[in-house]
C-alpha positions in Angstrom: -2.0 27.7 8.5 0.7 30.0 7.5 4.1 28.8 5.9 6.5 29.8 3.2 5.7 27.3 0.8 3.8 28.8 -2.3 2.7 25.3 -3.8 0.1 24.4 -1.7 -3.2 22.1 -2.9 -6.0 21.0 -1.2 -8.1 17.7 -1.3 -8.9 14.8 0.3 -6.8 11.6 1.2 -8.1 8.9 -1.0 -5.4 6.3 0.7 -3.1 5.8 3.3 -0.6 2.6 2.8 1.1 1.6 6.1 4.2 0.5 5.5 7.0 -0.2 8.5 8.7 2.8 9.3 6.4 5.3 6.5 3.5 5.6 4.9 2.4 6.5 1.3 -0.3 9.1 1.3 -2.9 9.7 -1.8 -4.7 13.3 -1.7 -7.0 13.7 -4.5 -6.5 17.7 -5.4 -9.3 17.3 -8.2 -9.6 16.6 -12.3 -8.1 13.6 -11.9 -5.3 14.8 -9.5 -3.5 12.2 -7.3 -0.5 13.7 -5.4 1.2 11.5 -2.9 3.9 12.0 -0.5 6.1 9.5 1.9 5.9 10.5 5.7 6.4 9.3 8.5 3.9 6.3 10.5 4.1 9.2 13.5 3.0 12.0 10.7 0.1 9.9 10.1 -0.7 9.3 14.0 0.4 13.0 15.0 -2.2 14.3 12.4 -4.7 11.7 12.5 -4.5 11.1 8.9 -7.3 9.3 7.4 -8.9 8.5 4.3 -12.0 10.9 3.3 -10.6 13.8 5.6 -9.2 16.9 3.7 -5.4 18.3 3.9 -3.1 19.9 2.2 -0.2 18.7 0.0 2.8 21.3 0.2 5.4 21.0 -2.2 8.6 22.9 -1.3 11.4 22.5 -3.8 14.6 24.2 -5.0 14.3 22.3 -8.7 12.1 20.7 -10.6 12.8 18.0 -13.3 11.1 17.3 -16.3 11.4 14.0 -18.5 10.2 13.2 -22.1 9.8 9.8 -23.3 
């Protein structure tokens, strides 16, 4: 796989929660590391996304926020 995006990270999908038109994906990129992304219910079939199998999460962004409490 070869793509522009420089924020890549590896791990395995802990969860998968169908919802009606997208689902809410857990990958588990290690030390404690949960990222999860929204996509698509056809993302999920088009992959064949399920828990335990590994994937990427690719973060692609022209900002990032930061918050303090």
């Amino acid at each position: 796989m070869v793509i522009s995006a420089r924020n890549q990270f590896k791990g395995k999908i802990v969860s998968i929660q169908l919802g009606i038109v997208n689902a809410m994906v857990e990958i588990d990129i290690g030390a404690g590391n949960i990222v999860t992304a929204t996509v698509s219910i056809g993302s999920v079939k088009d992959l064949k996304l399920e828990v335990g199998k590994e994937a990427y999460a690719i973060v692609k962004a022209t900002s990032v926020m930061i918050g303090i409490e």
